[in-house]
N, C-alpha and C positions, 0 to 999 in steps of 0.2 A: 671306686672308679678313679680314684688319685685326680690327676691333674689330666683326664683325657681331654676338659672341655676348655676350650683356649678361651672362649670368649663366653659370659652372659650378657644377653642384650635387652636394656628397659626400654621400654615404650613411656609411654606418658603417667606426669604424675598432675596431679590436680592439686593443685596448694589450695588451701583452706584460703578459704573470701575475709575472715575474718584477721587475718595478718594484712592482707588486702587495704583494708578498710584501717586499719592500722599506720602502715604507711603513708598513706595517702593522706587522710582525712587533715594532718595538720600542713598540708602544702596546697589546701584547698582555693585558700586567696593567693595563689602564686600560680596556678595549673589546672587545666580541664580535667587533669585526669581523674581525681576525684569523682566529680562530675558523671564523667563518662563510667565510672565502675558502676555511680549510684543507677545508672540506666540500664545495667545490666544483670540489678539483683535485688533483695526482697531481703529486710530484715525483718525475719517472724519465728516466732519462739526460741528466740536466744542467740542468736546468729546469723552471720549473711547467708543467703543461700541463691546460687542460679539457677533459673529456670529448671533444669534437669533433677537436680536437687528438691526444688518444692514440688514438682512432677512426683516424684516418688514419696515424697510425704503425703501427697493427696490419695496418691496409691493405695501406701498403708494404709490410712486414716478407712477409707472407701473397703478393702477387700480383708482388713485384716493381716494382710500379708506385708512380707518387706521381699520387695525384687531389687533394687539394686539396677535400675536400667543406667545404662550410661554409654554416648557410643565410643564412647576409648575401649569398651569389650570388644569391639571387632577388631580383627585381627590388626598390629601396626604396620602399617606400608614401609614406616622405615626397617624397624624390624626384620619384617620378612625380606627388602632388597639385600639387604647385609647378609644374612643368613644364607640366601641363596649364593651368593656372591663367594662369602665364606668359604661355603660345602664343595664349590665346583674348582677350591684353589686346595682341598683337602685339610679345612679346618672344621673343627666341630662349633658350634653356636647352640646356646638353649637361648629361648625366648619369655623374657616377663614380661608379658604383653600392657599390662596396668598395673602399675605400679601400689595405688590406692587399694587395687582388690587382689594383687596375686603376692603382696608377702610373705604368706608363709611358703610358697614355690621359690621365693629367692631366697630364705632362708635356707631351704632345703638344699638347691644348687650352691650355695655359698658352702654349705657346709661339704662339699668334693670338692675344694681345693680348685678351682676355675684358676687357671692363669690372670684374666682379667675379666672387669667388666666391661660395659661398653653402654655410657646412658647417651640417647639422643634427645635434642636438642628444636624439635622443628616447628616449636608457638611457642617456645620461652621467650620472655623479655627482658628477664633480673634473675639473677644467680641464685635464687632463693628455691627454685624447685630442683636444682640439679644439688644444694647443698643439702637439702631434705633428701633425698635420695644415698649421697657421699655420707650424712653421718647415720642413717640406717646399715649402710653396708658396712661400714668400720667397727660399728656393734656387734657383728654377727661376723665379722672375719677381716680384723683391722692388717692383715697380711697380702689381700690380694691390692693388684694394680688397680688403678680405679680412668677409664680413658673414657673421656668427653667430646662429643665432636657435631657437627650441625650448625643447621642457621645460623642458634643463637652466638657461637663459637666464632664462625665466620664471623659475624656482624660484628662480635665483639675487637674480633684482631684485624677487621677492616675500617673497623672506625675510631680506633682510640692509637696512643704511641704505645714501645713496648712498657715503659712505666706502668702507664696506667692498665694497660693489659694484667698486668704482674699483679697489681691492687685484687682488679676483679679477677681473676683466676685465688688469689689465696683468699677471697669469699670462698669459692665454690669447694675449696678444699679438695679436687682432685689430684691424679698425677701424674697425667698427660692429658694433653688436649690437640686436636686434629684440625689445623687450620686447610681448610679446604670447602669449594660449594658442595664437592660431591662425595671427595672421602672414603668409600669403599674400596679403594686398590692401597689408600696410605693405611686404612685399619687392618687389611691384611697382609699389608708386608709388616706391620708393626708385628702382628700376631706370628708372624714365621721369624722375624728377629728374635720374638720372647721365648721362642722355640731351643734356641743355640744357649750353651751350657753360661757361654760370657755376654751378653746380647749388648749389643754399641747402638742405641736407640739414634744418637748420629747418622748412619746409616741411612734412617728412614727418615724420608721427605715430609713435610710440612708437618713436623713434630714441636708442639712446646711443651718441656715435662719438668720437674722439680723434684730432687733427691729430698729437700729438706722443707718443703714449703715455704719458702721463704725465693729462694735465689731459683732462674728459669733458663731452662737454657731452648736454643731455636734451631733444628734442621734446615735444611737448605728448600726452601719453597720452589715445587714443582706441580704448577697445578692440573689437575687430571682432566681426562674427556673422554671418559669411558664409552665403550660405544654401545647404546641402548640395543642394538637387534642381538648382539654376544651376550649382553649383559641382563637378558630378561629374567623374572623369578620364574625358576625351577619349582613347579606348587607340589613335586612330587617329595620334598624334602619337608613336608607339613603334613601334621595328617589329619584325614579327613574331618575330624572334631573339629582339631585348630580353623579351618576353613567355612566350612556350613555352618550357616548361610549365608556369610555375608565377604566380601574381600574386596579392599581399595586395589586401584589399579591407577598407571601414567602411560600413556601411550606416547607422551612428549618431553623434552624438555627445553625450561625457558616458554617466555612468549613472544606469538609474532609483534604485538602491538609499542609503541612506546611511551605511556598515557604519564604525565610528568607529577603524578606524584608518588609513581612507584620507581623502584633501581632491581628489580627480579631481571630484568633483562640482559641489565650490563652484566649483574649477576650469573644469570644464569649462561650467556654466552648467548651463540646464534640460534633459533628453533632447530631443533632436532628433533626428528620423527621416527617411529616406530612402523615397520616394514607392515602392510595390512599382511601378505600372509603369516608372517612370526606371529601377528596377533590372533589371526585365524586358530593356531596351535594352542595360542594362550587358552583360548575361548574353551576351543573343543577339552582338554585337558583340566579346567575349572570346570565345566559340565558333569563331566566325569566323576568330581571327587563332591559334587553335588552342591553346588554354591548356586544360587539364586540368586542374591543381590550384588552390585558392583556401583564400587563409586569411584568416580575417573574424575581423578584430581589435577588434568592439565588445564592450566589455566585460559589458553585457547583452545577446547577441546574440535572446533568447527570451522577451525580455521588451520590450513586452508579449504577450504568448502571442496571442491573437487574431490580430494584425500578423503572426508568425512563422508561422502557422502560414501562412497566406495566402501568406508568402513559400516556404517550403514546396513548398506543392501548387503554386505558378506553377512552381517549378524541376521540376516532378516534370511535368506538363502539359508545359512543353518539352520534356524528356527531353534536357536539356544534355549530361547523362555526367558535370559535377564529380565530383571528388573532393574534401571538405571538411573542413577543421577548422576549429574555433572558441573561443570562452568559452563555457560551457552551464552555467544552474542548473537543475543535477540534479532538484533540490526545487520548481523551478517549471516542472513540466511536467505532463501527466496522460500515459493509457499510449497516446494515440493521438499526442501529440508526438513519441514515441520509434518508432512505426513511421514518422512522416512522416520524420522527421530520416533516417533509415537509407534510404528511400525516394526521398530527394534524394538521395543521397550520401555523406552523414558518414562519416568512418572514423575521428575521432579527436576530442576534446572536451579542454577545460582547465577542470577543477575547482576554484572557488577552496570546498575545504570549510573550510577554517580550524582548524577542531578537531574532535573527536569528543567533546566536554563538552558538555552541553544549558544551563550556567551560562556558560562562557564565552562560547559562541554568543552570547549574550543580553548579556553584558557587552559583544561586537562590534556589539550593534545586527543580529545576523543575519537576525532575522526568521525563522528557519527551524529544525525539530525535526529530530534528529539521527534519527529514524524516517524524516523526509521525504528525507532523502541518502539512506537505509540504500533507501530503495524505488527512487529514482531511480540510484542504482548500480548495484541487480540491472538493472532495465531495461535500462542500456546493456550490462552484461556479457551477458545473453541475445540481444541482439540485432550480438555481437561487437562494436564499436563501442570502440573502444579509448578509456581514462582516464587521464590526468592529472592525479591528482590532489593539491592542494598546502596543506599547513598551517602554522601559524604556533604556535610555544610561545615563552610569557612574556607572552603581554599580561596586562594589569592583571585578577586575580582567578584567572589559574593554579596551578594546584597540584600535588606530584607527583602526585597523586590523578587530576588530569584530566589530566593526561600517560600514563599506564595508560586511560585510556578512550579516547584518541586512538590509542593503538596498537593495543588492541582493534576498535576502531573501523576502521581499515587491516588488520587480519588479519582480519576478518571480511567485508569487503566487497571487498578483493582486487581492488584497481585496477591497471591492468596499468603505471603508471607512479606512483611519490611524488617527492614533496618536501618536505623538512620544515625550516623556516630559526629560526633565533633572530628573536622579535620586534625591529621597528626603530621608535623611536618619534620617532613627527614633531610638534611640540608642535605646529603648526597644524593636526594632527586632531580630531576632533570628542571623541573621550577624553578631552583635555587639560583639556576643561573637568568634571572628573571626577576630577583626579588627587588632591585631599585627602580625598577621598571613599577611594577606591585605595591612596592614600600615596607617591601617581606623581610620581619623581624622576628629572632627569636627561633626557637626547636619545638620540638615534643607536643605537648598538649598545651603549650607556652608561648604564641607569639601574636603575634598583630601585625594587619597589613592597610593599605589605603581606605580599605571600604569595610573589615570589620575585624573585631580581638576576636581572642578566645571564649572571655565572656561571654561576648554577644553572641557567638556560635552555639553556646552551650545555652543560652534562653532560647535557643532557634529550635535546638533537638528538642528541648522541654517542651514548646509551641507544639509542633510536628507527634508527638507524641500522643498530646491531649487533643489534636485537631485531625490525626486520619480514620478515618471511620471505615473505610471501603477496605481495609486492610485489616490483618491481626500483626503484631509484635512479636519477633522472632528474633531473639539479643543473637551478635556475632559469637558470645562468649557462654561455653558452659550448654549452647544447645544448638543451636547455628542446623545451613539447613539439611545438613547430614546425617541430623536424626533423626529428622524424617520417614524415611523409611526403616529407619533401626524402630522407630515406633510402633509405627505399625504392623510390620513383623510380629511386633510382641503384641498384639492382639487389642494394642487400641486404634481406633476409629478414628478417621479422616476428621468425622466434626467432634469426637471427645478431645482431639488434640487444640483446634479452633477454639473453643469452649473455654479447655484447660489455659491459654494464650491468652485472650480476651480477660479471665479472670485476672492472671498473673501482670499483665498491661494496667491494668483499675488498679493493683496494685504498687507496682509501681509509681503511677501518676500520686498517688495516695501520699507516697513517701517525699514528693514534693514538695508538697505541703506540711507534714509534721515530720515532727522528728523519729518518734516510734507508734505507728498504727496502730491500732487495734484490729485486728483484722477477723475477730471471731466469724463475720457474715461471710468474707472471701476465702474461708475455712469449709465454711458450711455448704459457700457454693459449689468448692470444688470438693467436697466428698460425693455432693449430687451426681457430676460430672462421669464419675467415675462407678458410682453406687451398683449399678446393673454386675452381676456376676460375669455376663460378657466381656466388662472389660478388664479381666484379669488376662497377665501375659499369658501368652498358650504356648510358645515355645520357652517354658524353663532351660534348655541350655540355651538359648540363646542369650537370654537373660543374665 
């Protein structure tokens, strides 16, 4: 096939927990972050492992078998938008969907000679999973291009000089990278420049690339706005394996909201919406090539309410059969959005409540009374509609005071899933301009304000932990509430997952306290958990 494929595109790679734990553990008296990783994992039999990870050990342990569940198998949303994007400017793409489980497919493509590769970037946070990716491909074909481009990219060339850019790029070891939020028109012109016999990578817009690894040079920054209703994924360039049963989806981009401790906004520009009938075609055409599940990753997916609901009654008027999850503001709906939602499909929601403080709310720019969650809660709890719900302790103006209402707040409305992380502060959030006011010191998982550190935030998550009962534990990291239904799917059970949580939780709490568990009993429990022959996956490809 020589060089037909201009581009290979990776999805996601999962760095081992234990480099993790590596880094981190010696900047422990300096940083939450430590901390925050120990809340998110479980060392037992010889390494760290996330939730998803001792899922599947309890699996084996239980059925004899090894599945391999992880929801980075479904298909990659970045992925597929590039690919699509690609195809319709007449370049060719193959897809390494997971990185962790499809090498030997990227060996395979590596070995025809691809013009370039193309890794994304969109939950990295350190150079360390794009550079695991850069020195597997240099092994296996230290000739092709290597281009990097995504959040983590952006964030990088939006918050550092180009010096220090230049440091972390010669970590990563690639040999271009795509400064841009959205980046699908600069990776394809890059890929038609690579095309021409002399190629002037100058030429093309928001390029930083490096002849020698060392020295970097910069194209002329033009940043893109591609227009979502032109720019939908074409699902007919996937084929149906790739797709069934599952496929993320964005009907938007950007959010409408402006909550101050995130920058997605400035980020991402103004809300932009997707036409309901373009979406209409989406549906109908995913139907077709037999996809069941969809998970809609716009971060105001309900807003604004009018538009949602319209989208709504179209999916309900087709009578598709999705099954969906989403972002939902609980508090921006009335009670006829909660019969519609359930009515399409919903079976699960991502709650960003933040706290259960009516002052802090207000210090995040919320917008929103903690009455208006408490009502929107029952709603989905009445209408079964499963919750994930996630909050944040230590932003600027918390107290142990409003750490007891936040857990009140989860005992009483009793979401079938939490989260609860140490604040992370990004001084190009909209807070920062706030912090003498605050007494807001310090970055990262690093700072101190009026009324409390890092510290005392991270005894706060530890508390919260050990003290909500009406809840199970669902870490942001490693299993979060998107695999949820990739769970289920695979043939376990609404309360084997509960069950499965709850142990994994006791576990955790466990590690609190010592240093290395023993955890033979929480071994034993969760082979129970799973022991029944029933709860083996039943769709092996999905798996």
């Amino acid at each position: 096939m020589g060089s037909e494929i201009d581009c290979i595109l990776i999805g996601y790679n999962d760095t081992d927990l234990n480099w993790i734990d590596d880094e981190l553990k010696p900047l422990q008296n300096f940083s939450g972050a430590y901390r925050h990783f120990r809340g998110n994992a479980v060392h037992t039999r010889g390494r760290w492992r996330h939730f998803t990870d001792l899922l599947n050990c309890a699996l084996e342990d239980a059925t004899g078998l090894r599945h391999g569940l992880h929801v980075a198998r479904t298909p990659s949303l970045a992925c597929c938008i590039l690919k699509s994007f690609l195809a319709a400017r007449g370049l060719r793409s193959e897809i390494v969907n997971f990185f962790n489980h499809d090498r030997s497919r990227l060996v395979e493509l590596l070995a025809q000679s691809p013009r370039t590769v193309a890794i994304t970037t969109t939950v990295y946070t350190t150079p360390r999973p794009v550079r695991e990716v850069v020195e597997f491909i240099r092994e296996h074909n230290p000739d092709v291009r290597i281009v990097v481009g995504g959040p983590h990219i952006f964030n990088t060339c939006s918050d550092h000089d180009a010096d220090t850019q230049d440091v972390l790029f010669q970590e990563m070891d690639a040999d271009i990278y795509v400064f841009d939020s959205q980046g699908e028109n600069t990776l394809a012109e890059l890929l038609l420049e690579l095309r021409r016999p002399e190629p002037d990578l100058s030429q093309v817009p928001n390029l930083i690339w490096t002849e020698d690894g060392i020295s970097f040079s910069r194209s002329e920054r033009r940043p893109e706005n591609n227009d979502l209703d032109a720019n939908v994924i074409d699902w007919t360039v996937f084929s149906d394996d790739y797709l069934s049963p599952f496929v993320w989806m964005r009907t938007a981009r950007s959010c409408a909201f402006a909550c101050a401790f995130c920058r997605y906004p400035a980020i991402g520009g103004a809300l932009t919406l997707n036409d309901i009938e373009v979406l209409r075609q989406q549906f109908r055409m995913l139907k077709s090539r037999g996809v069941k599940f969809i998970y809609f990753i716009d971060d105001t997916f309900n807003v604004p309410l009018p538009r949602f609901k319209k989208l709504c009654r179209m999916m309900i008027e087709e009578d598709f059969g999705f099954q969906w999850a989403s972002y939902f503001r609980c508090a921006n709906a009335d009670e006829e959005t909660f019969d519609l939602i359930k009515k399409a499909g919903c079976v699960a929601v991502f709650a960003g409540i933040e706290s259960g403080d009516q002052q802090v709310l207000k210090n995040m720019n919320k917008a929103v009374k903690v009455d208006g969650y408490k009502r929107g809660m029952r709603m989905l709890a009445e209408r079964d509609i499963m919750v994930h719900a996630s909050f944040i302790i230590g932003f600027p103006g918390e107290t142990a005071a409003s750490v007891q209402n936040t857990l009140a707040f989860i005992e009483e409305t009793a979401p079938t899933f939490y989260a609860v992380e140490s604040y992370f502060h990004d001084p190009k959030v909209p807070v920062q301009e706030r912090a003498a006011e605050f007494g807001l010191q310090g970055s990262g998982y690093s700072w101190n304000h009026n009324t409390m550190t890092w510290q005392e935030a991270s005894d706060h998550v530890d508390y919260l932990y050990r003290n909500v009962k009406n809840s199970v534990l669902l870490p942001l990291y490693g299993v979060d509430m998107w695999s949820v239904p990739y769970f289920l799917a695979n043939g376990i059970t609404r309360q084997q997952l509960i069950d499965f949580l709850r142990i994994a939780q006791s576990m955790v709490i466990r590690s609190f306290d010592e240093e290395r568990p023993n955890y033979d009993r929480e071994w034993a429990q969760l082979r129970g958990v799973f022991q029944p022959a029933s709860a083996r996956p039943v769709n092996a490809r999905v798996a």
